[in-house]
C-alpha positions as CSV (number, residue, x, y, z in Angstrom):
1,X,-22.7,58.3,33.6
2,X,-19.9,58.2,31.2
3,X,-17.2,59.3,33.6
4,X,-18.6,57.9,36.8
5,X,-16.2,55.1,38.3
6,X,-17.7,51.8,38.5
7,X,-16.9,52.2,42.5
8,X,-19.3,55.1,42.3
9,X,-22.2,53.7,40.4
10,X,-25.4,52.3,42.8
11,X,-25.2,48.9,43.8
12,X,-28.2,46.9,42.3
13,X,-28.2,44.7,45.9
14,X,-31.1,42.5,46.1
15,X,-32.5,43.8,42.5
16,X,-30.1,41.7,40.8
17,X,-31.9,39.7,38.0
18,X,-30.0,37.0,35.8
19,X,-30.8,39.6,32.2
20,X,-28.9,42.5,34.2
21,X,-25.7,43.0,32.1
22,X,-22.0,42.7,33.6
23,X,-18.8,44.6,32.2
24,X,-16.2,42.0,31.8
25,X,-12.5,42.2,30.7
26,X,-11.7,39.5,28.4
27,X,-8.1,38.2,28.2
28,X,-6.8,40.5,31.0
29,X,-3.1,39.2,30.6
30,X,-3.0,39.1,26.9
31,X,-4.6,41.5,24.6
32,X,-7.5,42.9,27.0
33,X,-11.2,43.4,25.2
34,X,-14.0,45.1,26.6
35,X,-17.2,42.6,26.9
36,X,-20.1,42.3,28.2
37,X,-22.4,39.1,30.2
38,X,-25.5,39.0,31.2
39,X,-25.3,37.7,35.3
40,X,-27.4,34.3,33.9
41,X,-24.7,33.7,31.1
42,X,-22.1,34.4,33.7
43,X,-23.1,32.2,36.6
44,X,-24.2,29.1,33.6
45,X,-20.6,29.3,32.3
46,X,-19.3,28.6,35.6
47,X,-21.2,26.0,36.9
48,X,-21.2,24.0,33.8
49,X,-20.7,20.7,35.3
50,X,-17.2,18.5,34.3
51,X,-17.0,15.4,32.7
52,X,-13.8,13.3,34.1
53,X,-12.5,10.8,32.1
54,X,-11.8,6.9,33.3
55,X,-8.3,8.4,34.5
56,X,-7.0,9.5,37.9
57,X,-7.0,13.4,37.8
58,X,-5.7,16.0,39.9
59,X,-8.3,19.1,39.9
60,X,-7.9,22.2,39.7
61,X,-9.5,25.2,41.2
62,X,-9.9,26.8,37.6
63,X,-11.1,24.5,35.9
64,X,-13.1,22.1,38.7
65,X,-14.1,24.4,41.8
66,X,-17.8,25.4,42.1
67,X,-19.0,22.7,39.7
68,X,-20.6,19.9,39.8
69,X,-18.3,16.9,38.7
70,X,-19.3,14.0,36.8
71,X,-17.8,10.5,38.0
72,X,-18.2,8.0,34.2
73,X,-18.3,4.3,34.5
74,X,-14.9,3.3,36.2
75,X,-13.2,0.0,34.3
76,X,-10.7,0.1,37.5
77,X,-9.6,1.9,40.5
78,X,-9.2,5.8,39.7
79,X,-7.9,8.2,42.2
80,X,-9.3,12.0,42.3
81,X,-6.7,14.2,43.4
82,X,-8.1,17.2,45.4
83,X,-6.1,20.9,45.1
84,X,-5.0,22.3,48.7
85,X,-8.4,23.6,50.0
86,X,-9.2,27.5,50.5
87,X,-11.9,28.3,52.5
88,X,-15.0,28.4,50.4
89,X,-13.6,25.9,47.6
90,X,-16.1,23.8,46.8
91,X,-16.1,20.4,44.7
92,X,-19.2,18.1,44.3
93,X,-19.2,14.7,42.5
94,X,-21.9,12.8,41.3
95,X,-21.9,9.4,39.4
96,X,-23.4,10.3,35.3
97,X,-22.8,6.3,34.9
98,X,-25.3,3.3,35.0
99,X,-24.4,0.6,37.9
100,X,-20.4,0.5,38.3
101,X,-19.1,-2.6,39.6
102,X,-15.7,-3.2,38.9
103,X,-14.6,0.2,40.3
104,X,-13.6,2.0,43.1
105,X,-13.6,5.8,43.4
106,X,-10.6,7.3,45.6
107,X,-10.5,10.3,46.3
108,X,-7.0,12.2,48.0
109,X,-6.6,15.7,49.9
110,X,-3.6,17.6,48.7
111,X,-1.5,15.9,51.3
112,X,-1.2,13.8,54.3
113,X,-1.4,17.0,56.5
114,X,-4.7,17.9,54.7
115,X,-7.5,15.9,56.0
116,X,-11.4,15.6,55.2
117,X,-13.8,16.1,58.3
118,X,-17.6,15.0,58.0
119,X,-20.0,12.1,57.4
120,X,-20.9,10.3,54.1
121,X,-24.1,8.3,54.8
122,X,-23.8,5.0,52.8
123,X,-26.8,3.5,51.0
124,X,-26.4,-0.1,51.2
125,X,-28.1,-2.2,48.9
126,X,-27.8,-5.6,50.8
127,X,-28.5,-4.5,54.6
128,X,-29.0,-1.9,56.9
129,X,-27.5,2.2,55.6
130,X,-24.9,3.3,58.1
131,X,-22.5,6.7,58.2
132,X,-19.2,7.0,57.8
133,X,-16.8,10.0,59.5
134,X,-14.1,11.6,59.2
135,X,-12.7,13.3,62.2
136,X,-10.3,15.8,60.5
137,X,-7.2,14.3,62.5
138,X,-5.5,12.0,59.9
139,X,-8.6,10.9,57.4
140,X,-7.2,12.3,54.1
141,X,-8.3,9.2,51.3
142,X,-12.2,8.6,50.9
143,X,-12.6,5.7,48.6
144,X,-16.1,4.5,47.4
145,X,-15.7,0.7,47.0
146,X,-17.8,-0.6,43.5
147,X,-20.9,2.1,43.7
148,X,-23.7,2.2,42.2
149,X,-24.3,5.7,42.9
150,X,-22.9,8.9,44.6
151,X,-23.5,12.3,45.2
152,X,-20.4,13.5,47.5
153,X,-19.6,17.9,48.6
154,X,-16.5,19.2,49.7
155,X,-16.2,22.3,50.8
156,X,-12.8,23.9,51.9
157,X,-12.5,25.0,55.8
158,X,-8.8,26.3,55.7
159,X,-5.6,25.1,53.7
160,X,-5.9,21.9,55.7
161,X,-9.2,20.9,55.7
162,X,-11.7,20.0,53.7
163,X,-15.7,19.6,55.2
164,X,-17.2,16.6,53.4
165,X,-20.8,15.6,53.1
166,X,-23.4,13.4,50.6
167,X,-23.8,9.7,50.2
168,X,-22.7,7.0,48.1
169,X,-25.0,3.5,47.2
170,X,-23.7,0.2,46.8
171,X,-23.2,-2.7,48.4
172,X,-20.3,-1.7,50.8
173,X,-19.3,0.9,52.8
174,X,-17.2,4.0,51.8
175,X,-14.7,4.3,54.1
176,X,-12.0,7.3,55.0
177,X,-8.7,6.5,55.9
């Protein structure tokens, strides 16, 4: 097995168990070192889930993408900044506070040519729960107006649009814009 190609090793398909082993290549631009993972260690590392700060932030696909995000207590008005969407790019926030507010959560696309398309169903604590779309035409700001909980997906359909699903609680509606 020594000098077989990795291209020419059979595939474990639908075998795979989290304890299989992974060769990985740590550092490949600076000083590269042979390693290994197991898949479990792997896949835990990367959807470790992101604490934001009470800041406005623009994510990054590196560092954000493919976990979950944790929203804090908001003291004011803090805009999320999304990275131009690829298809597949996935970002999902959820509040890791306790009643928020005095705060609204805004969340941008890229740009004004990238737009969200989807519904957020909102939970409303005085009255009736109603949904909120975005068409994908010219909705590229989401903002969640003083929540009290959210759990919001966005999923990249093309370098222009992002699919967005979840719900947010509170007493008024999220709106896109």
């Amino acid at each position: 097995m020594a000098d077989k190609k990795i291209t020419a090793l059979t595939s474990l398909g639908t075998a795979t168990a989290r304890e299989d082993l992974l060769h990985v290549v740590d550092d490949p631009s600076g000083t590269p070192i042979n390693k290994k993972v197991t898949i479990g260690e792997m896949m835990n590392a990367l959807r470790a889930p992101v604490s934001l700060t009470d800041a406005a932030v623009t994510l990054t696909e590196a560092t954000h993408a493919g976990r979950i995000i944790l929203l804090p207590d908001y003291q004011t008005t803090r805009i999320v900044t999304l990275p131009t969407p690829s298809a597949g790019m996935e970002f999902r926030f959820i509040y890791g506070g306790v009643n928020i507010t005095q705060a609204n959560f805004v969340l941008n696309s890229s740009a004004t040519t990238v737009h969200f398309h989807g519904t957020v169903t909102h939970v409303d604590s005085n009255a009736d729960s109603v949904s909120v779309s975005a068409d994908g035409t010219d909705d590229d700001v989401f903002t969640a107006v003083t929540f009290t909980g959210i759990d919001i997906t966005c999923i990249g359909n093309s370098a222009t649009e992002w699919f967005v699903s979840g719900h947010v609680a509170g007493a008024t509606a999220p709106t896109f814009a």
